[in-house]
mmCIF entry with sequence, helices, sheets and N, C-alpha, C, O atoms, coordinates in Angstrom:
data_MODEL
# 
_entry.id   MODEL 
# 
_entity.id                         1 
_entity.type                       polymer 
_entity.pdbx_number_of_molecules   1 
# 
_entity_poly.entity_id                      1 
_entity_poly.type                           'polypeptide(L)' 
_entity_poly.nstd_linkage                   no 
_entity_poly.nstd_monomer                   no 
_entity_poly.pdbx_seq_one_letter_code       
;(UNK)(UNK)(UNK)(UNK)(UNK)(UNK)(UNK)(UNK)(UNK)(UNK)(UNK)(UNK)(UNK)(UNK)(UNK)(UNK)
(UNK)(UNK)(UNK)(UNK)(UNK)(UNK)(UNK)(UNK)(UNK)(UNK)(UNK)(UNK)(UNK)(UNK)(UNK)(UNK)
(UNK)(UNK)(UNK)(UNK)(UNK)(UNK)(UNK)(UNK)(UNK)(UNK)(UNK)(UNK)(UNK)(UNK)(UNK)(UNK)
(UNK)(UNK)(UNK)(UNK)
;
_entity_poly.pdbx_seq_one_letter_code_can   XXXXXXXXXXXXXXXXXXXXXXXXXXXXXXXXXXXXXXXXXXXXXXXXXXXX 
_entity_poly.pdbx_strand_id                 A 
# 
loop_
_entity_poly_seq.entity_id 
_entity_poly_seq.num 
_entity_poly_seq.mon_id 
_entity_poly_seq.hetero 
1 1  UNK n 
1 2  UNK n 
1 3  UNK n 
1 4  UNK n 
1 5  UNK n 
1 6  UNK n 
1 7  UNK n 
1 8  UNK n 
1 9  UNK n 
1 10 UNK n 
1 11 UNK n 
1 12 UNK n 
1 13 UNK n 
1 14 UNK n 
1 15 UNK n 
1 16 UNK n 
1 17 UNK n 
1 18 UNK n 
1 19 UNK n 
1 20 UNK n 
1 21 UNK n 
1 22 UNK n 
1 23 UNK n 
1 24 UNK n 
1 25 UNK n 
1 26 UNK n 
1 27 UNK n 
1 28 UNK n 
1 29 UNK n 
1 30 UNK n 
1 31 UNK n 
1 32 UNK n 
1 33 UNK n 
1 34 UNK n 
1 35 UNK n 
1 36 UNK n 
1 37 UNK n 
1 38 UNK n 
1 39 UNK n 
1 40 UNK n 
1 41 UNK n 
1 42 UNK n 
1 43 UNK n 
1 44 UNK n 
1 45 UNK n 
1 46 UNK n 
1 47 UNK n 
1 48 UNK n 
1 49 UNK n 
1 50 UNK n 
1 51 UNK n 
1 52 UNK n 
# 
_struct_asym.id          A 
_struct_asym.entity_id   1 
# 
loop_
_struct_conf.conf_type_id 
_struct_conf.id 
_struct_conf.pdbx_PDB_helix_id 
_struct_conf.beg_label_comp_id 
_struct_conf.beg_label_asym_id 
_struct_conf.beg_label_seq_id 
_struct_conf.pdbx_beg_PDB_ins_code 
_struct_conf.end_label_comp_id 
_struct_conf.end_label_asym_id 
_struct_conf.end_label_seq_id 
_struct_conf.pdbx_end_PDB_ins_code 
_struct_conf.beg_auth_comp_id 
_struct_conf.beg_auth_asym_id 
_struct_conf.beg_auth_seq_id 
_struct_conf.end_auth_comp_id 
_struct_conf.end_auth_asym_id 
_struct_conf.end_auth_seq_id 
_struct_conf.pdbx_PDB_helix_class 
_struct_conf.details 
_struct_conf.pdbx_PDB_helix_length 
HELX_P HELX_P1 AA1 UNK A 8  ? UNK A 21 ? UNK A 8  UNK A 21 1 ? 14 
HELX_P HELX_P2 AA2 UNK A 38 ? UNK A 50 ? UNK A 38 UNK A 50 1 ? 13 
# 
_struct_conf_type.id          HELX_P 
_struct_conf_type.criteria    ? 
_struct_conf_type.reference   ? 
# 
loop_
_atom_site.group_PDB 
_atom_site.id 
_atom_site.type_symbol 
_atom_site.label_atom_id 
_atom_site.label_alt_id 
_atom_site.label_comp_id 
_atom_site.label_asym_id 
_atom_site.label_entity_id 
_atom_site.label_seq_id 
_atom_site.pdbx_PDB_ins_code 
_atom_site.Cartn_x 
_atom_site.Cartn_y 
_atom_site.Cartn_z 
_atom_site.occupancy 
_atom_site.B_iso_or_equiv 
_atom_site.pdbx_formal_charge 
_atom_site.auth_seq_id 
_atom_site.auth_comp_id 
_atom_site.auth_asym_id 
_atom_site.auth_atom_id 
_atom_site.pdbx_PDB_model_num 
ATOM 1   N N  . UNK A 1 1  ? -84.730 120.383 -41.009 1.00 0.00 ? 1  UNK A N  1 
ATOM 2   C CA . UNK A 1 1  ? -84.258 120.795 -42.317 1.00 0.00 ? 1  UNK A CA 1 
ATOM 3   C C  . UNK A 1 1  ? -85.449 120.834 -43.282 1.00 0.00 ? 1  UNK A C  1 
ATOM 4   O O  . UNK A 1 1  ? -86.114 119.799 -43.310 1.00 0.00 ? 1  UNK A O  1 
ATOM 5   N N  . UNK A 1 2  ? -85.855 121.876 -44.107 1.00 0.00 ? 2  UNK A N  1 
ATOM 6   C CA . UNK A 1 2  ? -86.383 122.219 -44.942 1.00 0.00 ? 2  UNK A CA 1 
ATOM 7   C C  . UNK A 1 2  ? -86.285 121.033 -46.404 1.00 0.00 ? 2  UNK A C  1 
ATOM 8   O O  . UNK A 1 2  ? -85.206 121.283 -46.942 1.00 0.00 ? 2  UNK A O  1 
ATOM 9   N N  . UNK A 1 3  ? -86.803 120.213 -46.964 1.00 0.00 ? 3  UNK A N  1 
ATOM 10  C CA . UNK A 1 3  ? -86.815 119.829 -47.836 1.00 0.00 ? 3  UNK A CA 1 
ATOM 11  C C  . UNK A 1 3  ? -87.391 119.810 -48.997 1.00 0.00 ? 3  UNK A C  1 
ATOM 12  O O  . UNK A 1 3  ? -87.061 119.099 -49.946 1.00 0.00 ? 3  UNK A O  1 
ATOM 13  N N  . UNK A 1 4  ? -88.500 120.795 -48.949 1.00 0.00 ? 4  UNK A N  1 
ATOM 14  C CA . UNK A 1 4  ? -89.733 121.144 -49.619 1.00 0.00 ? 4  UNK A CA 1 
ATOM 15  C C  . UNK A 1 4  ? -89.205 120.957 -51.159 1.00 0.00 ? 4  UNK A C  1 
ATOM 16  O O  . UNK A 1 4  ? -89.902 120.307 -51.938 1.00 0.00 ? 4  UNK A O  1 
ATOM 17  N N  . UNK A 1 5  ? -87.886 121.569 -51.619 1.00 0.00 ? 5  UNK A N  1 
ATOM 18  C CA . UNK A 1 5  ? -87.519 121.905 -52.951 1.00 0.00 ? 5  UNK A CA 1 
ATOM 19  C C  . UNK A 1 5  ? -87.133 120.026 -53.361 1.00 0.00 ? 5  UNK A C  1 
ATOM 20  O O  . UNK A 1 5  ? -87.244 119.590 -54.506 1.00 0.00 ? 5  UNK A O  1 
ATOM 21  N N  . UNK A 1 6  ? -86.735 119.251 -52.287 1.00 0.00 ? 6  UNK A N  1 
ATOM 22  C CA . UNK A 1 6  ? -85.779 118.242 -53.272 1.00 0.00 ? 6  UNK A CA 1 
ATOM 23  C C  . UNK A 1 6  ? -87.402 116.967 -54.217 1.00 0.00 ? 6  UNK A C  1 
ATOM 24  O O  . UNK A 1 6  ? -88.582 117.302 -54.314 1.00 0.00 ? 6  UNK A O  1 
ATOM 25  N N  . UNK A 1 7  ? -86.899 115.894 -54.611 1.00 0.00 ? 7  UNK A N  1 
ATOM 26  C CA . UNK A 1 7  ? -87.402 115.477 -55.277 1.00 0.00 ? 7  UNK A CA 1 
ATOM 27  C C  . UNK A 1 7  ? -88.109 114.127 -54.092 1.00 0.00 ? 7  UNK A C  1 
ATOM 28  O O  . UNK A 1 7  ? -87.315 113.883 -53.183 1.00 0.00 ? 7  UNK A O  1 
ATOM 29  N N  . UNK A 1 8  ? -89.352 113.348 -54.036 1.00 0.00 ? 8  UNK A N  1 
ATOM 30  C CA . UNK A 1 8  ? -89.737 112.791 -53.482 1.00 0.00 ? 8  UNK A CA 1 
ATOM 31  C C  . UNK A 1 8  ? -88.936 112.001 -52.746 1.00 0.00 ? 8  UNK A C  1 
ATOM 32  O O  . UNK A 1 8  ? -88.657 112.145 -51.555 1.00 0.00 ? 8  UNK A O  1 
ATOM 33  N N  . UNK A 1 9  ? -88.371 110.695 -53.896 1.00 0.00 ? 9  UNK A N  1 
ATOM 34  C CA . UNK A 1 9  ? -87.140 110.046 -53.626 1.00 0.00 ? 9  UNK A CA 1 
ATOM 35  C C  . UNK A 1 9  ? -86.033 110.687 -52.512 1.00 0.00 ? 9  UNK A C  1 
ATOM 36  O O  . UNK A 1 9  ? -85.762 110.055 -51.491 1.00 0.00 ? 9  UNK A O  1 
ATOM 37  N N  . UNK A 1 10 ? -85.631 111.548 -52.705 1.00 0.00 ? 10 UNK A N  1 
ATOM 38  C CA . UNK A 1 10 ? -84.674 112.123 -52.110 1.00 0.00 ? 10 UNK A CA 1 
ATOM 39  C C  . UNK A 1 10 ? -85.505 112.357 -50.378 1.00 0.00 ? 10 UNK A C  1 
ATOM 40  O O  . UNK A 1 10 ? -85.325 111.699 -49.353 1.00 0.00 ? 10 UNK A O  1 
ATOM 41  N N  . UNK A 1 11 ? -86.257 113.338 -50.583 1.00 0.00 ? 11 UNK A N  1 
ATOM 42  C CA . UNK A 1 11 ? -87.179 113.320 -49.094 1.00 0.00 ? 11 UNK A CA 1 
ATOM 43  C C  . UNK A 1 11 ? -86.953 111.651 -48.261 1.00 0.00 ? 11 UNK A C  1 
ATOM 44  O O  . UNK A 1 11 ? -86.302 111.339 -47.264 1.00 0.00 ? 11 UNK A O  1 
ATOM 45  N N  . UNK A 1 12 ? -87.948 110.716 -49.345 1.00 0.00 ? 12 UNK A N  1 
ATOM 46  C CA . UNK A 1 12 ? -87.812 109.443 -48.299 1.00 0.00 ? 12 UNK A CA 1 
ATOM 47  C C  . UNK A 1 12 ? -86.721 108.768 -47.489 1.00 0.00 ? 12 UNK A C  1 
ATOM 48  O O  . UNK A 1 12 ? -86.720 108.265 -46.365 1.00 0.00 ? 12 UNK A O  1 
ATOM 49  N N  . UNK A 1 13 ? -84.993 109.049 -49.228 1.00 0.00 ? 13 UNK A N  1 
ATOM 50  C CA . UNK A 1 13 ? -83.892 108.739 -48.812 1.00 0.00 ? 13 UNK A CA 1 
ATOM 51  C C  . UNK A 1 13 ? -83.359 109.404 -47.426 1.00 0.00 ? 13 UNK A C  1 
ATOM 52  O O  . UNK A 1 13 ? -82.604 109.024 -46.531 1.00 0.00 ? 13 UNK A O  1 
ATOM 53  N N  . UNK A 1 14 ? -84.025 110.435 -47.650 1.00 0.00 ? 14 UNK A N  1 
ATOM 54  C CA . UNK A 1 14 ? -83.189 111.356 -46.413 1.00 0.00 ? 14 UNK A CA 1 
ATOM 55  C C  . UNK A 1 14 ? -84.193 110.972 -45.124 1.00 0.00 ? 14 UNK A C  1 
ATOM 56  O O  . UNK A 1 14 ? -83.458 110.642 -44.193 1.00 0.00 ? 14 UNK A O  1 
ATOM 57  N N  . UNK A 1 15 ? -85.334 110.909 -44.806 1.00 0.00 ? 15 UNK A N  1 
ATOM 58  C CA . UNK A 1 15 ? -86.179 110.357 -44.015 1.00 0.00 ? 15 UNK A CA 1 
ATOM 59  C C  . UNK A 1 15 ? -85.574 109.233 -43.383 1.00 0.00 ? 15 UNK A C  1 
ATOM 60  O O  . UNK A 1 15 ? -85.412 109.040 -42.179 1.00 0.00 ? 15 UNK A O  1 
ATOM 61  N N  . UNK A 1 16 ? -85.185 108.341 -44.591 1.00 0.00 ? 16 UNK A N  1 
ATOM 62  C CA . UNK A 1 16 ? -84.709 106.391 -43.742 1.00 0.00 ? 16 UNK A CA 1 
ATOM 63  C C  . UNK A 1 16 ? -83.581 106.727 -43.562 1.00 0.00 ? 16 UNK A C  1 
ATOM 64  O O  . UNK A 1 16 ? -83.195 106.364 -42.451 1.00 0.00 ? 16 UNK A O  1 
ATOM 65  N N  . UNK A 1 17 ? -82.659 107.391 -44.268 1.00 0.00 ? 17 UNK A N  1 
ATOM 66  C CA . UNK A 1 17 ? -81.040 107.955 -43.419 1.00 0.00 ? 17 UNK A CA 1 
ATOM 67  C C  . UNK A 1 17 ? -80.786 108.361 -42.218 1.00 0.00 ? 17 UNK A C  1 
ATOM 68  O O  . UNK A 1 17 ? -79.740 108.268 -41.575 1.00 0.00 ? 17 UNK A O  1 
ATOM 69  N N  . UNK A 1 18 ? -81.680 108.767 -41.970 1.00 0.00 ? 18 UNK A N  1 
ATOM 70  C CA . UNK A 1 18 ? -81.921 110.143 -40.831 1.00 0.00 ? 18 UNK A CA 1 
ATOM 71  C C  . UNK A 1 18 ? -82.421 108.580 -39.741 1.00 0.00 ? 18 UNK A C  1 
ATOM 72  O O  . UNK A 1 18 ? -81.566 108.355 -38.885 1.00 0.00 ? 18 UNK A O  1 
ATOM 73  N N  . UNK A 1 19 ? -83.401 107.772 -39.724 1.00 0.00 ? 19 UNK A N  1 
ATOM 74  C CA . UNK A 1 19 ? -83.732 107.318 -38.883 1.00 0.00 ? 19 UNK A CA 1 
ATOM 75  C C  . UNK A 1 19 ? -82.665 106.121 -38.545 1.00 0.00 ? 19 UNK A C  1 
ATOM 76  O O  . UNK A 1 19 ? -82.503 105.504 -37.492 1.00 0.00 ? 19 UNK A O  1 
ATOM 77  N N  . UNK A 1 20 ? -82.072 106.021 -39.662 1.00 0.00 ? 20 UNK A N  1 
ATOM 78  C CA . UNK A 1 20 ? -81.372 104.668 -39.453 1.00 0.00 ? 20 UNK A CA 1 
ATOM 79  C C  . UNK A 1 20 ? -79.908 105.635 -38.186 1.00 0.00 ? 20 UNK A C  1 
ATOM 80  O O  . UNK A 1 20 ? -79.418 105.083 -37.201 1.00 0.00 ? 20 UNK A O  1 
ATOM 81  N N  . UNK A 1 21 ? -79.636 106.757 -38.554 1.00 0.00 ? 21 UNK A N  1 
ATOM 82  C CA . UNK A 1 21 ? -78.627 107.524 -38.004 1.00 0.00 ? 21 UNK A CA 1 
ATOM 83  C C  . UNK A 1 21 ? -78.788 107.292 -36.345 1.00 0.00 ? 21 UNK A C  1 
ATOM 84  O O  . UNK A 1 21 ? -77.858 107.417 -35.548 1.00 0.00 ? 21 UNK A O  1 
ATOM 85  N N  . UNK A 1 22 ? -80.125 106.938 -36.009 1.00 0.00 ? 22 UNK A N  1 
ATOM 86  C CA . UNK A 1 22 ? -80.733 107.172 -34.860 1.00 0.00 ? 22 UNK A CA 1 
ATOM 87  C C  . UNK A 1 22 ? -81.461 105.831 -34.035 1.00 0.00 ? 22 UNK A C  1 
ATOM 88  O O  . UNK A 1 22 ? -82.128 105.896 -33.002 1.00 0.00 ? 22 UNK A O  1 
ATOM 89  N N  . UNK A 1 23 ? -81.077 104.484 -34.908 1.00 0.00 ? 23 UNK A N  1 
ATOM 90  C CA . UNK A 1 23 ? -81.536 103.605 -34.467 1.00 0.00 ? 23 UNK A CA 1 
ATOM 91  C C  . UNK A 1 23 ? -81.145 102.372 -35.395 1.00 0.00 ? 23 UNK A C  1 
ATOM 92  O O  . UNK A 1 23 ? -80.087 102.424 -36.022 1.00 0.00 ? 23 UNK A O  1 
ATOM 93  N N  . UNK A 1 24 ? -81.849 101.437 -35.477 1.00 0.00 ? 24 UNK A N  1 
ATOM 94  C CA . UNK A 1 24 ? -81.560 100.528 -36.462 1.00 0.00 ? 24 UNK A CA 1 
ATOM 95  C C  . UNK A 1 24 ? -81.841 100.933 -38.028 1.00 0.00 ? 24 UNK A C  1 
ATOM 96  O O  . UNK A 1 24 ? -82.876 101.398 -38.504 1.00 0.00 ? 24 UNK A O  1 
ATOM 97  N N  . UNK A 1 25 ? -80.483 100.585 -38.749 1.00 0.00 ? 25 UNK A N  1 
ATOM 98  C CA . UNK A 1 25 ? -80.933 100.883 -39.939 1.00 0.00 ? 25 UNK A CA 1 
ATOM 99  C C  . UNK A 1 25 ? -82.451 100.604 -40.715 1.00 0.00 ? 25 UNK A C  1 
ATOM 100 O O  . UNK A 1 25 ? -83.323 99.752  -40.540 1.00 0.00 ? 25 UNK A O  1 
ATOM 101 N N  . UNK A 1 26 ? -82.328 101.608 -41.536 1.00 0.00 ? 26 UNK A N  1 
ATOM 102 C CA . UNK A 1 26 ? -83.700 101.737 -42.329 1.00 0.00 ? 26 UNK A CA 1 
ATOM 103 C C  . UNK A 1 26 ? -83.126 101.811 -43.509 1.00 0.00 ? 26 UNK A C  1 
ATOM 104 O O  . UNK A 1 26 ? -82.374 102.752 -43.761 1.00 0.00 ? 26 UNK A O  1 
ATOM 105 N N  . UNK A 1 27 ? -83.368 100.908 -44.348 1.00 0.00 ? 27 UNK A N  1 
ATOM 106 C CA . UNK A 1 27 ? -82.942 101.573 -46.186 1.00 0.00 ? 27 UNK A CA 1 
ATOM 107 C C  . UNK A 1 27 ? -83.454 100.418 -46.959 1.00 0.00 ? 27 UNK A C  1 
ATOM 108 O O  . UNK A 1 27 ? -83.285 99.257  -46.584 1.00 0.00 ? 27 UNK A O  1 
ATOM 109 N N  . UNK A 1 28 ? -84.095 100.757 -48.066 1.00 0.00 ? 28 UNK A N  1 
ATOM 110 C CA . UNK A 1 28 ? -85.004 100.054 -49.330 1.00 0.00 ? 28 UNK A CA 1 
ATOM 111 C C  . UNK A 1 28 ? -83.327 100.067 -49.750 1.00 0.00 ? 28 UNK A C  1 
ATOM 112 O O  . UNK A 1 28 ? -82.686 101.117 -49.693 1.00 0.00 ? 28 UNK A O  1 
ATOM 113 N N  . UNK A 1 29 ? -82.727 98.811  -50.162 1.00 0.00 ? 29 UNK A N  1 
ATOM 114 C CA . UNK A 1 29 ? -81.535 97.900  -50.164 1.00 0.00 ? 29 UNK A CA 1 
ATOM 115 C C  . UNK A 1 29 ? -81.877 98.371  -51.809 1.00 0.00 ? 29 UNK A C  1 
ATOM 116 O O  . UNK A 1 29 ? -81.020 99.010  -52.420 1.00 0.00 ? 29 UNK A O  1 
ATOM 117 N N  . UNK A 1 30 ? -83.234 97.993  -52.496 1.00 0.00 ? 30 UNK A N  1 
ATOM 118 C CA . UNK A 1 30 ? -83.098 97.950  -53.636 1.00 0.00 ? 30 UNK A CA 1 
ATOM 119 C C  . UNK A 1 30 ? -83.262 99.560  -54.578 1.00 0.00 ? 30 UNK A C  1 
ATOM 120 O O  . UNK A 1 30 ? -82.700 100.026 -55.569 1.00 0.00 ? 30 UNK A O  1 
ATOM 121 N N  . UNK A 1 31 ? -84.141 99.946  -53.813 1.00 0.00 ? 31 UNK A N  1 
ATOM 122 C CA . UNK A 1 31 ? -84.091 101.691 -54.597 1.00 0.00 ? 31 UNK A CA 1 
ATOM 123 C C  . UNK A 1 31 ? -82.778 102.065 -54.345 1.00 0.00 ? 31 UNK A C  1 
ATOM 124 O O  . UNK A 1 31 ? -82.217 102.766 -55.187 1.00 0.00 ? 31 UNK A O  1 
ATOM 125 N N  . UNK A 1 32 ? -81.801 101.509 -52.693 1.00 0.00 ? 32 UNK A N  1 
ATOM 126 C CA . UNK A 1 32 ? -80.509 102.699 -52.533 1.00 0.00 ? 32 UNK A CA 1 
ATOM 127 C C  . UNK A 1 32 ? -79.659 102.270 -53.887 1.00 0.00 ? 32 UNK A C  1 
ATOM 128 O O  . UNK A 1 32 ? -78.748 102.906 -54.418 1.00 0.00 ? 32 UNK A O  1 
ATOM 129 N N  . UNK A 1 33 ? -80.206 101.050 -54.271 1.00 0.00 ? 33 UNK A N  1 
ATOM 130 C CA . UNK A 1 33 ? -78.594 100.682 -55.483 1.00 0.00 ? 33 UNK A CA 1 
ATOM 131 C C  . UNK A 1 33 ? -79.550 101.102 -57.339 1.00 0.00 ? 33 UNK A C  1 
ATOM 132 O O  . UNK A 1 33 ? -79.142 100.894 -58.482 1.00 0.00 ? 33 UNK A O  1 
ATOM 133 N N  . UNK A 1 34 ? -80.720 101.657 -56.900 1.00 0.00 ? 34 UNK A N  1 
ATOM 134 C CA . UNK A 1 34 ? -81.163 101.922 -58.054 1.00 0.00 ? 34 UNK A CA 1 
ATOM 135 C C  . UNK A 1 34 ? -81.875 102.936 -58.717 1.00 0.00 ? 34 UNK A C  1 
ATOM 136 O O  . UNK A 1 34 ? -82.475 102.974 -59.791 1.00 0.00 ? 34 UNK A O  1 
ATOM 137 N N  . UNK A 1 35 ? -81.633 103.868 -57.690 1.00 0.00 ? 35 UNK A N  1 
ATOM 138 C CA . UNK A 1 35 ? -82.311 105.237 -57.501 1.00 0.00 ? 35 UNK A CA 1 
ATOM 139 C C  . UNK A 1 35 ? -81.451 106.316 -56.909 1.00 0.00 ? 35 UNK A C  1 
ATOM 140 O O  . UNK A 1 35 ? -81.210 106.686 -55.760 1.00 0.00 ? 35 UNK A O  1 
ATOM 141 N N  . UNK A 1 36 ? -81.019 106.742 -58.293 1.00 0.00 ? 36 UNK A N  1 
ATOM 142 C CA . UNK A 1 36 ? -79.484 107.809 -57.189 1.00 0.00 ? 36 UNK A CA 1 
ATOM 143 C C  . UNK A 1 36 ? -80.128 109.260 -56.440 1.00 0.00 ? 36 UNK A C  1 
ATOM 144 O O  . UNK A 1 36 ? -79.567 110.319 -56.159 1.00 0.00 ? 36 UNK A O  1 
ATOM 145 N N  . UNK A 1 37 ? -81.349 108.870 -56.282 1.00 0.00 ? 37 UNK A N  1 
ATOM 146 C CA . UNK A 1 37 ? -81.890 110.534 -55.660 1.00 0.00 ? 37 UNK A CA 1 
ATOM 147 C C  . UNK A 1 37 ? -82.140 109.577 -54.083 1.00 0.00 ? 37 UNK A C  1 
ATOM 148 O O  . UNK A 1 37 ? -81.706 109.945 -52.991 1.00 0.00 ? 37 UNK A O  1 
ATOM 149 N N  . UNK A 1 38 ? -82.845 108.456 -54.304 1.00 0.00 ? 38 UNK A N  1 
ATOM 150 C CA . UNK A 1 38 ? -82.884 107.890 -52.809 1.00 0.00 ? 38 UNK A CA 1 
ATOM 151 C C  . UNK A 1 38 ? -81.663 107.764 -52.242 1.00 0.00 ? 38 UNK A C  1 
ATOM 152 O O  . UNK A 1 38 ? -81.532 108.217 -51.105 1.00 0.00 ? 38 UNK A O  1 
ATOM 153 N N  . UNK A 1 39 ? -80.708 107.236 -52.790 1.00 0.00 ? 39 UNK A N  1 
ATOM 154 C CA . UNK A 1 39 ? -79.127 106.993 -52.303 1.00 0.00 ? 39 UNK A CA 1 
ATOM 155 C C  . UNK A 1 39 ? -78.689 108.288 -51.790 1.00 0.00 ? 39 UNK A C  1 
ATOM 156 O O  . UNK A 1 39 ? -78.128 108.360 -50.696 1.00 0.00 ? 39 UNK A O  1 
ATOM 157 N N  . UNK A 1 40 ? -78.929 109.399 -52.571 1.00 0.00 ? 40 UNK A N  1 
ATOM 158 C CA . UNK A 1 40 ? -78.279 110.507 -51.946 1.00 0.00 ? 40 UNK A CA 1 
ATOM 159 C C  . UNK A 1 40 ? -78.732 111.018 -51.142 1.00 0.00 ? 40 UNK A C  1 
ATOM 160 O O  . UNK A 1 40 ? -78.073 111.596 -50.277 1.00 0.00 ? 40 UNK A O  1 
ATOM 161 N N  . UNK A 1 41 ? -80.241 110.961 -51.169 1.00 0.00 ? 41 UNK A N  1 
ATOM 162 C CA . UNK A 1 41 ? -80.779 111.793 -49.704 1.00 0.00 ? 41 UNK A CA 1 
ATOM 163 C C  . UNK A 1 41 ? -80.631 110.572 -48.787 1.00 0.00 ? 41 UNK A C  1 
ATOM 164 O O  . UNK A 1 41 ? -80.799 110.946 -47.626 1.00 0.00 ? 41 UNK A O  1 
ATOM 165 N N  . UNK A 1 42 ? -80.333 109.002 -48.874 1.00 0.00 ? 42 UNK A N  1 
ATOM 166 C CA . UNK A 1 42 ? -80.250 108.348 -47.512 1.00 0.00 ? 42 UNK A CA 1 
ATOM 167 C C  . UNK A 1 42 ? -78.971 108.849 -46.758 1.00 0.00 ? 42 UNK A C  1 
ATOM 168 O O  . UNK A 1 42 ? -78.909 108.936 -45.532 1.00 0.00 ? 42 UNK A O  1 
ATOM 169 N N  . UNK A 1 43 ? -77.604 109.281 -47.923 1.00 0.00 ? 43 UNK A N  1 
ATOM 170 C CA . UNK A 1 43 ? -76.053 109.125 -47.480 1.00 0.00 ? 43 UNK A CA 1 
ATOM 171 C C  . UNK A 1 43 ? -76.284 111.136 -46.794 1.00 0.00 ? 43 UNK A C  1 
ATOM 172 O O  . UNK A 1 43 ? -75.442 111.706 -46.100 1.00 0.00 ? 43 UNK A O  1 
ATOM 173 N N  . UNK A 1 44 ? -77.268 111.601 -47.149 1.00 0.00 ? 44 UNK A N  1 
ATOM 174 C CA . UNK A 1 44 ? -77.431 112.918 -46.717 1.00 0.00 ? 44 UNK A CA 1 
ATOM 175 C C  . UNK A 1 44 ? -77.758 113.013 -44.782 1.00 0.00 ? 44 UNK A C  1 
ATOM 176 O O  . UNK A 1 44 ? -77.224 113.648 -43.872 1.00 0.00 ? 44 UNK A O  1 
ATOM 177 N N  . UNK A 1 45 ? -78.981 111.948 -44.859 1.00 0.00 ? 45 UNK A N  1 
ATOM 178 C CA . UNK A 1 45 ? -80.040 112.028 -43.940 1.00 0.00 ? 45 UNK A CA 1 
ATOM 179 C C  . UNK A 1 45 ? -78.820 111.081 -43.089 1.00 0.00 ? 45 UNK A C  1 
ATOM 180 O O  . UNK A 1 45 ? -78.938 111.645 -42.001 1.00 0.00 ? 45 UNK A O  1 
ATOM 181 N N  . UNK A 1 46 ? -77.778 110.070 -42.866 1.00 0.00 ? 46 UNK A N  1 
ATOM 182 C CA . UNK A 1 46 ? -77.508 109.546 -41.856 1.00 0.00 ? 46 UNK A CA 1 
ATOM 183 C C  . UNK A 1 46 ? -76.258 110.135 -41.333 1.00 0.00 ? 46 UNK A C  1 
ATOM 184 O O  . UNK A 1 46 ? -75.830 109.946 -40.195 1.00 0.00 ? 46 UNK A O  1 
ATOM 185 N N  . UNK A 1 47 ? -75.473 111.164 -42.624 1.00 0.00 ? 47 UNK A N  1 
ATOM 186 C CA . UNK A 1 47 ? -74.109 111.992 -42.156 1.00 0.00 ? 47 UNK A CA 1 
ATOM 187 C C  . UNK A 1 47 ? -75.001 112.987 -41.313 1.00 0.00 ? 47 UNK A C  1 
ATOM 188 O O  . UNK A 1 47 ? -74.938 112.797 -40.099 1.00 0.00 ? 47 UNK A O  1 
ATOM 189 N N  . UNK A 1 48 ? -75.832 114.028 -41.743 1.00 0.00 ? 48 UNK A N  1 
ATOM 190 C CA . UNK A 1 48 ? -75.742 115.035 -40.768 1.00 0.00 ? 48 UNK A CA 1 
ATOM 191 C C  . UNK A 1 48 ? -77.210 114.766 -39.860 1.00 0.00 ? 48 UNK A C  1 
ATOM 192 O O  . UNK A 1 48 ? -77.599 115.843 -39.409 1.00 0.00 ? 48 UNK A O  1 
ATOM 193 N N  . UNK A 1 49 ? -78.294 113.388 -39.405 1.00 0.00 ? 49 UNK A N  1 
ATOM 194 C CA . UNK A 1 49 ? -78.315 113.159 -38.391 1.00 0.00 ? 49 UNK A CA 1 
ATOM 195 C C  . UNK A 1 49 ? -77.282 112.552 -37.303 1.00 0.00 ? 49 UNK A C  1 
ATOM 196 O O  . UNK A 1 49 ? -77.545 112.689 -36.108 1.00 0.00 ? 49 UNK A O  1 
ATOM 197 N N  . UNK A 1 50 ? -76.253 111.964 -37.665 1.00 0.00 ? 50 UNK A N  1 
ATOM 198 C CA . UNK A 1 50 ? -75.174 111.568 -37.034 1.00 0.00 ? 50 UNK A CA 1 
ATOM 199 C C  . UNK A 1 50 ? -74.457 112.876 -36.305 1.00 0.00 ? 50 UNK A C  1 
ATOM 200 O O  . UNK A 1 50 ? -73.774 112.713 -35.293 1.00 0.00 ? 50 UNK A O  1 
ATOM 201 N N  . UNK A 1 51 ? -74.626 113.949 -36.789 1.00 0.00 ? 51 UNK A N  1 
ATOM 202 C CA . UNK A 1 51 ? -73.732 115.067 -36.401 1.00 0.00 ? 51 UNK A CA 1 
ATOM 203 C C  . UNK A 1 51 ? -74.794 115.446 -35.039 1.00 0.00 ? 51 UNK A C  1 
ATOM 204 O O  . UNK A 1 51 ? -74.494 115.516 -33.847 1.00 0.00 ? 51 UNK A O  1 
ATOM 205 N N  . UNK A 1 52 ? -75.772 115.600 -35.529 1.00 0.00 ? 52 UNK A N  1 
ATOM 206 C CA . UNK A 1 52 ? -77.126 116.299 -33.891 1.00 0.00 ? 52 UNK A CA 1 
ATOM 207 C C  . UNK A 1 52 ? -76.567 115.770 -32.773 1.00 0.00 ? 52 UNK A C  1 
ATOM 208 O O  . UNK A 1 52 ? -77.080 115.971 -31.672 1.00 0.00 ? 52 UNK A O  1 
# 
């Protein structure tokens, strides 16, 4: 997936989503409850690596 356009935060969120989808969770506990661009790209990155 192309991410070039979203915002840093969001990239990483979706990065540790994506890996946690695929192994043991991965997630900064404190950016997901304080950073709604990390939260959304993590809840992005572990629904549709879960789908592959």
């Amino acid at each position: 997936m192309n991410l070039s356009g979203f915002p840093l935060p969001y990239r990483q969120g979706y990065a540790d989503g994506c890996a946690s989808a695929k192994g043991a969770e991965r997630k900064d506990a404190e950016r997901f409850g304080a950073d709604p661009n990390y939260r959304t790209g993590w809840m992005d990155g572990i629904a549709l690596c879960q789908r592959k």
